[in-house]
C-alpha positions in Angstrom: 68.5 199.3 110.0 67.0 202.9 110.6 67.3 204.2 113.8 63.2 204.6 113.9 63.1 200.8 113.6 65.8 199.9 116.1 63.7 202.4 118.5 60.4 200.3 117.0 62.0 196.9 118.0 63.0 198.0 121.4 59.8 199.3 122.0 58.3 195.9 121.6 60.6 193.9 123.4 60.9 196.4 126.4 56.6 196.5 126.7 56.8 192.4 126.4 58.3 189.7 128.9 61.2 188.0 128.5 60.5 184.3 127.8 57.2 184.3 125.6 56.0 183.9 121.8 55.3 186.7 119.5 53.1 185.7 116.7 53.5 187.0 113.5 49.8 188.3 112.9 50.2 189.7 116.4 52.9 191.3 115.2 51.7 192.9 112.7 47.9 194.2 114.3 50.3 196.1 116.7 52.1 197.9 113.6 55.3 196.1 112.5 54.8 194.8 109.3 55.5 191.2 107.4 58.8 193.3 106.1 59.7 195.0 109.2 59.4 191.3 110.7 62.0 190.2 108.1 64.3 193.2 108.8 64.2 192.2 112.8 65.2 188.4 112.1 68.0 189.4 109.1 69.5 191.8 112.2 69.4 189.0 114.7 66.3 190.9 117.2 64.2 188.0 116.4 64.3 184.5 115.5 61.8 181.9 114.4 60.7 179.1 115.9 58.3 178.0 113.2 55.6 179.6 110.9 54.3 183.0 112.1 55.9 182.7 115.4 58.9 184.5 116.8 60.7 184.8 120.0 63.9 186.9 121.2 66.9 186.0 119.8 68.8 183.4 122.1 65.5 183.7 124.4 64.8 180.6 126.4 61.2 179.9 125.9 59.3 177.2 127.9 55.8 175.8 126.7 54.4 178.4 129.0 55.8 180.9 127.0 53.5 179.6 123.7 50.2 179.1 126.1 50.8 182.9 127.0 50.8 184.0 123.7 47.6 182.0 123.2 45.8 183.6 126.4 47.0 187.0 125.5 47.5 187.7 121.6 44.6 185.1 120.2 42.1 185.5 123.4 42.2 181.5 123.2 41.0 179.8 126.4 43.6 177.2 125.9 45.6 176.8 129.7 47.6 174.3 131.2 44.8 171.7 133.1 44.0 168.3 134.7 47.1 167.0 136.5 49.4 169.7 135.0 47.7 172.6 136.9 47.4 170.7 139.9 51.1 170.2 140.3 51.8 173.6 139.6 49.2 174.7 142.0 51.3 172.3 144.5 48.2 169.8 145.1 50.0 167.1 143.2 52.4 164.3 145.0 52.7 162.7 141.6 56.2 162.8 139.6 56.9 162.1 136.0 60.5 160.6 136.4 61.3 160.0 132.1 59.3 162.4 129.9 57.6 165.3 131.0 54.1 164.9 129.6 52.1 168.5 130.0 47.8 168.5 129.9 46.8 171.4 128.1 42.9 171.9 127.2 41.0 174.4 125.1 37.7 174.6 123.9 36.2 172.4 121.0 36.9 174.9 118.6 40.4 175.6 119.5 42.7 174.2 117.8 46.4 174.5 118.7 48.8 176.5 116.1 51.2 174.3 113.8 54.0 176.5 115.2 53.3 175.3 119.0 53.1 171.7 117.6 56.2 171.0 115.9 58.2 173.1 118.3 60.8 171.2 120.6 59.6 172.7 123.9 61.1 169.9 126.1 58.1 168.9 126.9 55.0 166.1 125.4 51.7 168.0 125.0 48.4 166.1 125.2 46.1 168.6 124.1 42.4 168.0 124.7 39.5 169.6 122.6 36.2 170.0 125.2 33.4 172.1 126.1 32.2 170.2 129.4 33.1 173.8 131.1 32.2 176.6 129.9 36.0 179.0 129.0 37.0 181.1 132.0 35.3 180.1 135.2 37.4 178.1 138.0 40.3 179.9 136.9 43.7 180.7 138.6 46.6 183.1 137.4 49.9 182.1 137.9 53.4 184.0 137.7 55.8 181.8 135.6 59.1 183.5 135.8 58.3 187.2 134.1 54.6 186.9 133.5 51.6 185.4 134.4 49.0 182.3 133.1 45.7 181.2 133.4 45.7 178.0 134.2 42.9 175.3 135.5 42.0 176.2 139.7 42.3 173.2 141.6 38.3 172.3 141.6 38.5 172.5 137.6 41.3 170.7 137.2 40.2 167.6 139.5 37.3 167.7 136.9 39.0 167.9 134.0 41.0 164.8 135.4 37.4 163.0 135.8 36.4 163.8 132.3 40.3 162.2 131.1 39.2 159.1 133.4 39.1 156.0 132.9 40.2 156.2 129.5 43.3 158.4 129.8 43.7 158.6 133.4 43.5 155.9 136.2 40.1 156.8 138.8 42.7 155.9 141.9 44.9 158.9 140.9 42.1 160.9 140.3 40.9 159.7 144.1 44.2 160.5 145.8 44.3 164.0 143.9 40.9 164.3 145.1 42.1 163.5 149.0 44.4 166.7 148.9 41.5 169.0 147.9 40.3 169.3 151.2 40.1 173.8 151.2 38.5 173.9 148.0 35.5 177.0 148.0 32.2 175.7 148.3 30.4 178.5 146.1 33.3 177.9 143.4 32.6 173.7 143.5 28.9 175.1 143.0 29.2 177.4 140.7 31.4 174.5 138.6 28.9 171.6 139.2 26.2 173.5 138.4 27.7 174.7 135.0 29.4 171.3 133.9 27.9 169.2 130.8 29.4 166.1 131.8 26.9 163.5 134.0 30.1 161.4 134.3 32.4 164.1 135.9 29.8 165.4 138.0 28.8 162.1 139.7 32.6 160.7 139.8 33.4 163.9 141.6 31.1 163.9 144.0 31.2 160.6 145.0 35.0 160.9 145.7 34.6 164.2 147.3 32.3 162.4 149.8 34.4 159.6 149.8 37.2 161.5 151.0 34.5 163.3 153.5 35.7 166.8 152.8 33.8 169.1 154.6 33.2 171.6 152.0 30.6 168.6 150.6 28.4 170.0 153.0 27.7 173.2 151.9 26.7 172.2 148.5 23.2 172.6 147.2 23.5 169.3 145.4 19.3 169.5 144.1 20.4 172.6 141.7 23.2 169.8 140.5 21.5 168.1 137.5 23.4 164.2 137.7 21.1 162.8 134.7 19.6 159.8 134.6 20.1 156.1 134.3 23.2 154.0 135.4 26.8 154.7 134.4 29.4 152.3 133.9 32.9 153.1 133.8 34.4 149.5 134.2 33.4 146.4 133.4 33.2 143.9 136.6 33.2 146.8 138.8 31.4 147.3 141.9 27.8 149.6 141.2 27.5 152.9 143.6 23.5 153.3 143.7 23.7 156.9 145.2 25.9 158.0 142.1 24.2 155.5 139.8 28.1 154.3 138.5 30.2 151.3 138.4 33.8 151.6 139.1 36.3 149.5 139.9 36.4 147.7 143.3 40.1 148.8 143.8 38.3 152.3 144.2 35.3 151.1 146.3 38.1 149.7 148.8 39.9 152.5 148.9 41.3 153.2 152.4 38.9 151.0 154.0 41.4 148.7 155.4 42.9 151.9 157.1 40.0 153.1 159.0 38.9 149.9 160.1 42.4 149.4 161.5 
């Protein structure tokens, strides 16, 4: 290899963390070509890790490393969410003790590479498609190890638990993740209420917010909230909450209610 393509290949990797994806077309917009590529592989810079995706040669590479590349070389809004982000936001008591199981979400028209799919990243992804948020707000950056990652802020990611719920996430995990969100921003829960598409999340999260009597509830201008109309029901045989206009299961309703009348 030429000496100007060893200095090429080092210029990459020394203006690009250690522990991240570089996608081929990437690659390529930034001026090293589909052959060049080859050449960097055949010497042993690079290696692949599935088609039109790259990393360091013996780099370890997390699934954080393939959202990054994602955020950063496709503009995606695809980020780690739900009950993911809240555990590494540390508002999550919950542990996974056999497979790891990691909730990304993106918008409706995102669609996840083939590359990021069929990779073994250690990790199960459940990737969910939505546009009940708009991309970008109630947002938090991270630092994973040499570089940083959008991720779901905690007020987001309680929602996107809601909108998971009942189906794909049990309403009393969503309650006791609620229960820990007790610093949350008021103008951020607003802004996020306000802005949400979902009658379902909105009404399910208010209700527990008030159930867990967080006093950020208070500052909330809850008439610029639009909560639809008509009755909800999430369960069958549950108990109906007329305020929210939503049935949900009377294990929920009853909640801590044997601890404060103790």
């Amino acid at each position: 290899m030429s000496t100007a393509n060893t200095t090429k290949i080092n210029q990459l990797l020394s203006s690009q963390p250690l522990g991240v994806v570089f996608q081929s077309f990437w690659l390529t917009k930034q001026g090293y070509s589909l052959d060049l590529q080859k050449r960097y592989r055949k010497g042993h810079w690079l290696e692949s890790i599935g088609r039109g995706a790259m990393i360091r040669s013996a780099d370890q590479v997390s699934y954080e490393g393939a959202i990054y590349a994602l955020q950063e070389q496709n503009s995606m809004s695809v980020h780690p969410g739900g009950r993911t982000a809240l555990s590494i936001l540390g508002k999550s008591h919950y542990l996974t003790l056999s497979e790891k199981v990691v909730t990304i979400f993106g918008m409706s028209d995102e669609k996840l590479p083939a590359w990021l799919l069929s990779h073994n990243w250690g990790v199960v992804i459940n990737y969910h498609q939505s546009s009940f948020l708009p991309p970008e707000i109630g947002m938090s950056v991270i630092e994973v190890k040499n570089f940083s990652l959008k991720v779901s802020g905690a007020a987001r990611a309680l929602m996107e638990c809601l909108y998971l719920a009942p189906e794909k996430m049990e309403l009393i995990e969503c309650y006791e993740l609620m229960e820990g969100l007790n610093n949350l921003k008021p103008t951020q829960v607003q802004y996020l209420l306000e802005q949400c598409n979902s009658i379902k999340v909105k009404r399910l999260f208010l209700y527990m917010a008030e159930k867990a009597n967080h006093n950020w509830m208070k500052f909330l201008n809850l008439e610029k909230v639009h909560l639809g109309q008509g009755k909800r029901s999430l369960v069958k045989g549950g108990v109906y909450v007329e305020k929210y206009q939503i049935t949900i299961p009377k294990e929920l309703e009853d909640y801590g209610k044997h601890i404060k009348s103790v």
